[in-house]
C-alpha positions as CSV (number, residue, x, y, z in Angstrom):
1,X,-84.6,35.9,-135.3
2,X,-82.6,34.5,-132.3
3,X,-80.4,31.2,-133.0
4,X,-80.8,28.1,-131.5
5,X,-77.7,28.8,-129.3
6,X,-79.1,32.6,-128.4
7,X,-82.3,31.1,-127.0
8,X,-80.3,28.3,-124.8
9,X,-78.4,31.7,-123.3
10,X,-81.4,33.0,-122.6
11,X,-83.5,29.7,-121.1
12,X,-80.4,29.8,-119.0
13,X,-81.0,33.0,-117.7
14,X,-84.3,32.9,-117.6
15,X,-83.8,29.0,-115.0
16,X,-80.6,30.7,-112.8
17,X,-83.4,33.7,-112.1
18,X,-86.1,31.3,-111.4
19,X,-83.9,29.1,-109.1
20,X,-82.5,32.1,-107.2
21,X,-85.8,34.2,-106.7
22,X,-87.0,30.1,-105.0
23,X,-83.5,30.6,-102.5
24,X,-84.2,34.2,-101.9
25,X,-88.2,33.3,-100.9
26,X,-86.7,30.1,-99.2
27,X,-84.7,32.2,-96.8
28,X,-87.3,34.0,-96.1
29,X,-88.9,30.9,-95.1
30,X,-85.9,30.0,-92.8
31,X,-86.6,31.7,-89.7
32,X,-90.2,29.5,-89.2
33,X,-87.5,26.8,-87.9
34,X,-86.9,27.7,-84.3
35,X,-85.1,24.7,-83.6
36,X,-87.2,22.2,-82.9
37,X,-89.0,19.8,-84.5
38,X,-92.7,20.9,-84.6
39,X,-91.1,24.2,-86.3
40,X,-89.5,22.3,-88.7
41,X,-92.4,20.5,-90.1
42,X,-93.7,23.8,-90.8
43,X,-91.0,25.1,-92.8
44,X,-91.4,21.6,-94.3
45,X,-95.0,22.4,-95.2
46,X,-94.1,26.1,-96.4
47,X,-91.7,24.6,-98.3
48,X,-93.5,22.1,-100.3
49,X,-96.0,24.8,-101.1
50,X,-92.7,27.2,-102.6
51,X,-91.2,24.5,-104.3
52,X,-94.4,23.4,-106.5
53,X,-95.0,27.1,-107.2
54,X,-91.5,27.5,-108.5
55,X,-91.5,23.7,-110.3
56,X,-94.7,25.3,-112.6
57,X,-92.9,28.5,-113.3
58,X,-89.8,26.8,-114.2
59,X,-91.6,24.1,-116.6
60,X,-93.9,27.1,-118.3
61,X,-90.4,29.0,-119.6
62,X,-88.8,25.3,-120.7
63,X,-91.9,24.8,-122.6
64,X,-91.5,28.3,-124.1
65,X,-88.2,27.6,-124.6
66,X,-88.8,24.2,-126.2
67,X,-91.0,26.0,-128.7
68,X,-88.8,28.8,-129.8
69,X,-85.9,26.2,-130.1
70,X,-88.0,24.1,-132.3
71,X,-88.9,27.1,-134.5
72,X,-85.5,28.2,-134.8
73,X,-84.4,24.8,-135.5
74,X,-86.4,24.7,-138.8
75,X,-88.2,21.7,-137.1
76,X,-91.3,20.0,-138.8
77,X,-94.3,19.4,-137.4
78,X,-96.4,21.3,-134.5
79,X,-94.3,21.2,-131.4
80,X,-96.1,18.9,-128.3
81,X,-94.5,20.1,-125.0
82,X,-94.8,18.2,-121.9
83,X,-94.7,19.7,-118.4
84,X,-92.9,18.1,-115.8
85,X,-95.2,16.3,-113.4
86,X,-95.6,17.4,-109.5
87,X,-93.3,15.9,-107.3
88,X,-94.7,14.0,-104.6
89,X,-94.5,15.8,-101.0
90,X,-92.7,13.5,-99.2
91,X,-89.8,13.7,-102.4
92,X,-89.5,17.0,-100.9
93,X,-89.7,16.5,-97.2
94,X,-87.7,13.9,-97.5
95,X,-85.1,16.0,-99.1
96,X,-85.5,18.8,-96.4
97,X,-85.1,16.8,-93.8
98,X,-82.0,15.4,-94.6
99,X,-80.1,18.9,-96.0
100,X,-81.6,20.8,-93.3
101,X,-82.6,18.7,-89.6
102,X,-80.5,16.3,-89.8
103,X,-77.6,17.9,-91.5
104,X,-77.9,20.7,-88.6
105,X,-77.3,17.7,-85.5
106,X,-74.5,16.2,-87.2
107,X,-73.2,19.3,-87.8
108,X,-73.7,20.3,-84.0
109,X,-72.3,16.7,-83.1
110,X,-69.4,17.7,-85.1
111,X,-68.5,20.0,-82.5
112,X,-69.1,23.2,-85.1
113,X,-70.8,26.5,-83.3
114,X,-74.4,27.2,-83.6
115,X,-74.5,30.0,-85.9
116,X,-72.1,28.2,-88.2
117,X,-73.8,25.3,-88.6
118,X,-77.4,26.5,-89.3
119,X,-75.8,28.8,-91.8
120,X,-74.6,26.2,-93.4
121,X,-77.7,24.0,-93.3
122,X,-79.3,27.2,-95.3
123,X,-76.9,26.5,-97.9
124,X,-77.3,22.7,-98.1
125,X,-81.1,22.9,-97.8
126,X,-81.3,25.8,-100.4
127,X,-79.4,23.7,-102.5
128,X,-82.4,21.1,-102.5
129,X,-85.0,23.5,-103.0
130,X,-83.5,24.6,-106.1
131,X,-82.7,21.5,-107.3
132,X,-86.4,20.5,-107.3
133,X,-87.7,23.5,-108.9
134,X,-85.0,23.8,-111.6
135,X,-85.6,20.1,-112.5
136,X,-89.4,21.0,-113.8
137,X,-87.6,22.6,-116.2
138,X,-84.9,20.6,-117.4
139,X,-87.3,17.4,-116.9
140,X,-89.8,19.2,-119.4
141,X,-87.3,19.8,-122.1
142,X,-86.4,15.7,-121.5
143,X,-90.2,14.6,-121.6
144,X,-91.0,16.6,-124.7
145,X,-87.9,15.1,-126.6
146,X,-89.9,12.3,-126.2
147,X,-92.9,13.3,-127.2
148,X,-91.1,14.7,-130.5
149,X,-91.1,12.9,-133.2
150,X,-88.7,15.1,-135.0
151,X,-86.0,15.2,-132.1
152,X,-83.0,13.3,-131.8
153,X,-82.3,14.0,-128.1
154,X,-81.4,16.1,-125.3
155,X,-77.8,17.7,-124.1
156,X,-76.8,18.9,-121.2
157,X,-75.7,23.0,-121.1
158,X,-73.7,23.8,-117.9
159,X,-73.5,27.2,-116.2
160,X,-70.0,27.9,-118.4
161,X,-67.6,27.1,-115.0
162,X,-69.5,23.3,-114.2
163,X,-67.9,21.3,-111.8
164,X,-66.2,17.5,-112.9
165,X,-69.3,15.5,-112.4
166,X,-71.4,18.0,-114.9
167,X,-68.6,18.3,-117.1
168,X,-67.9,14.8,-117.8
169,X,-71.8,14.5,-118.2
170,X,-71.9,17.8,-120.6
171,X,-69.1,16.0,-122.5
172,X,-70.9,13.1,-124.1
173,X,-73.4,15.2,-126.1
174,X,-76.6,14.1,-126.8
175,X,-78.6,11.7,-124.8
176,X,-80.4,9.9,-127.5
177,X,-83.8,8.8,-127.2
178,X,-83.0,5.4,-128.0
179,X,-81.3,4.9,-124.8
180,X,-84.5,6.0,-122.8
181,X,-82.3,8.9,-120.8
182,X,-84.5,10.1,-118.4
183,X,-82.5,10.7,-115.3
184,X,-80.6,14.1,-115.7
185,X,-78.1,13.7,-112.7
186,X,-78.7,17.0,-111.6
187,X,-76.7,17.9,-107.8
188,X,-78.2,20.5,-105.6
189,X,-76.9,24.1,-106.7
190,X,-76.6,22.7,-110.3
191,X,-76.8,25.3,-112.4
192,X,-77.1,22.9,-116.0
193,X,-79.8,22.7,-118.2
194,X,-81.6,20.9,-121.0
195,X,-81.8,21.7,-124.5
196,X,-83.3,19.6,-127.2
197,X,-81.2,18.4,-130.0
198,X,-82.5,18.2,-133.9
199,X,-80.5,17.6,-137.1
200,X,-78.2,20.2,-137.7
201,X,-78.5,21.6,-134.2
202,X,-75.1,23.0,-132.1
203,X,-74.2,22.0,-128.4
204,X,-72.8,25.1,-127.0
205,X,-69.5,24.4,-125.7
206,X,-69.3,20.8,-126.3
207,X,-66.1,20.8,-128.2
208,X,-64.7,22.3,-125.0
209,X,-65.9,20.1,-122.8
210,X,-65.0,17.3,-124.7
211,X,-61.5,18.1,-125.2
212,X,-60.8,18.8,-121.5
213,X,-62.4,15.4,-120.5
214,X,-59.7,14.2,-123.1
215,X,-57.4,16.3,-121.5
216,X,-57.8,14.9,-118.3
217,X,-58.2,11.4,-119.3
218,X,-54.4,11.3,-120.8
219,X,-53.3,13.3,-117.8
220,X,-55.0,9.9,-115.8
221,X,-52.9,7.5,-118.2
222,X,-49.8,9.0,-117.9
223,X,-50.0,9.9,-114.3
224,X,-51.1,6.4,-113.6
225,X,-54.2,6.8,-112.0
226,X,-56.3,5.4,-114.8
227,X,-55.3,2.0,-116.6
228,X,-55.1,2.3,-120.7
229,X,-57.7,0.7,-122.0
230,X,-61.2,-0.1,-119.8
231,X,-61.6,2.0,-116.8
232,X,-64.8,2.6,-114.4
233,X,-67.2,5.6,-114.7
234,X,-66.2,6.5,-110.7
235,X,-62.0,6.5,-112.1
236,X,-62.7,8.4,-115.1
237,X,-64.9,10.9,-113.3
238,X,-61.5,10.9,-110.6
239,X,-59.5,11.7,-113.1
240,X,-61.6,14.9,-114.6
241,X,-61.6,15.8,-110.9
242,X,-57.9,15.9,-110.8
243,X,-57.3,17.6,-114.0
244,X,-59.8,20.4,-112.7
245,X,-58.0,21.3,-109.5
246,X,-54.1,20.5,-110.9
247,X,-55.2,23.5,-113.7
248,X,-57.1,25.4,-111.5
């Protein structure tokens, strides 16, 4: 029978396929923009269509997930998953529009060449479309912790190479339900996920993370870019930034 930290592998897997099979069929949605604006609000509406078909895939396999974690977990009880609800369309155009239009003119007003700059609109865009699909997933996990009488929380999994801002996040743990956590903070291109967390049940890499964010806050200290004592979330987050790139 696969452990608790075997199935999180695997519901990893399972969310960095789903999100790049949604950029692959995004790109392929790319061309419809010739430019203009009437173009664009076609790939807009092509778009929307992609990312709620992706959103329901992604939620089915966390609720599959959720299920086999909470049988592996020894849980009690019958497990009560929750899908993540449909994001409304202007979330998504909104989103579009601002990674993709109007990230392309400033670019262009930046003085960078055409081809550049619409290949890396793709990016910035793609980035947005799988952040919307990916979070079905992640916010299913969440909304079935809550539904669970028998779990304590949620934790954040990173991809294994997670940049500061995820790190410092995957660091603390588990979000307890207590504290009615139900943003996950995800950027576009993040690769984390969910997992639900029951008594006795192991973060993957949390010891690692947590000691590098220790790392890197008495780097701060003694460098003298955080304070001892009280500092802000933005310096502390700083200071796991810096520790990151002095290391490598």
């Amino acid at each position: 029978m696969a452990t608790t930290t075997d199935l999180v592998g695997q519901h990893q897997a399972a969310q960095a396929q789903i999100r790049a099979q949604a950029i692959r069929d995004f790109t392929l949605l790319w061309p419809i923009w010739q430019g203009d604006d009437n173009s664009f609000a076609q790939l807009v509406s092509a778009s929307i269509i992609l990312v709620r078909a992706y959103r329901q895939i992604s939620a089915a396999a966390a609720a599959a997930f959720y299920e086999s974690f909470r049988g592996a977990a020894e849980a009690a009880g019958v497990p009560a998953t929750v899908l993540a609800p449909e994001l409304p369309d202007a979330q998504i155009a909104t989103s579009l529009y601002v990674t993709g239009r109007d990230a392309l003119r400033k670019a262009l007003a930046a003085g960078q060449n055409a081809d550049a700059a619409r290949a890396t609109t793709l990016v910035r865009a793609s980035g947005a479309v799988s952040r919307h699909v990916v979070d079905a997933g992640r916010q299913t996990v969440m909304d079935s912790v809550q539904a669970d009488p028998d779990a304590i929380g949620w934790a954040r999994v990173t991809d294994g190479d997670p940049c500061y801002f995820c790190l410092t996040l995957a660091s603390r743990g588990a979000d307890y339900k207590s504290e009615q956590s139900a943003d996950f903070k995800a950027h576009d291109h993040c690769g984390c996920t969910a997992m639900p967390v029951f008594k006795g049940t192991e973060i993957p890499e949390l010891a690692r993370w947590r000691s590098i964010y220790n790392d890197a806050q008495n780097q701060g200290e003694a460098s003298g870019l955080l304070n001892p004592g009280e500092n802000s979330s933005k310096a502390r987050l700083n200071a796991v930034r810096q520790f990151l790139a002095s290391v490598g």
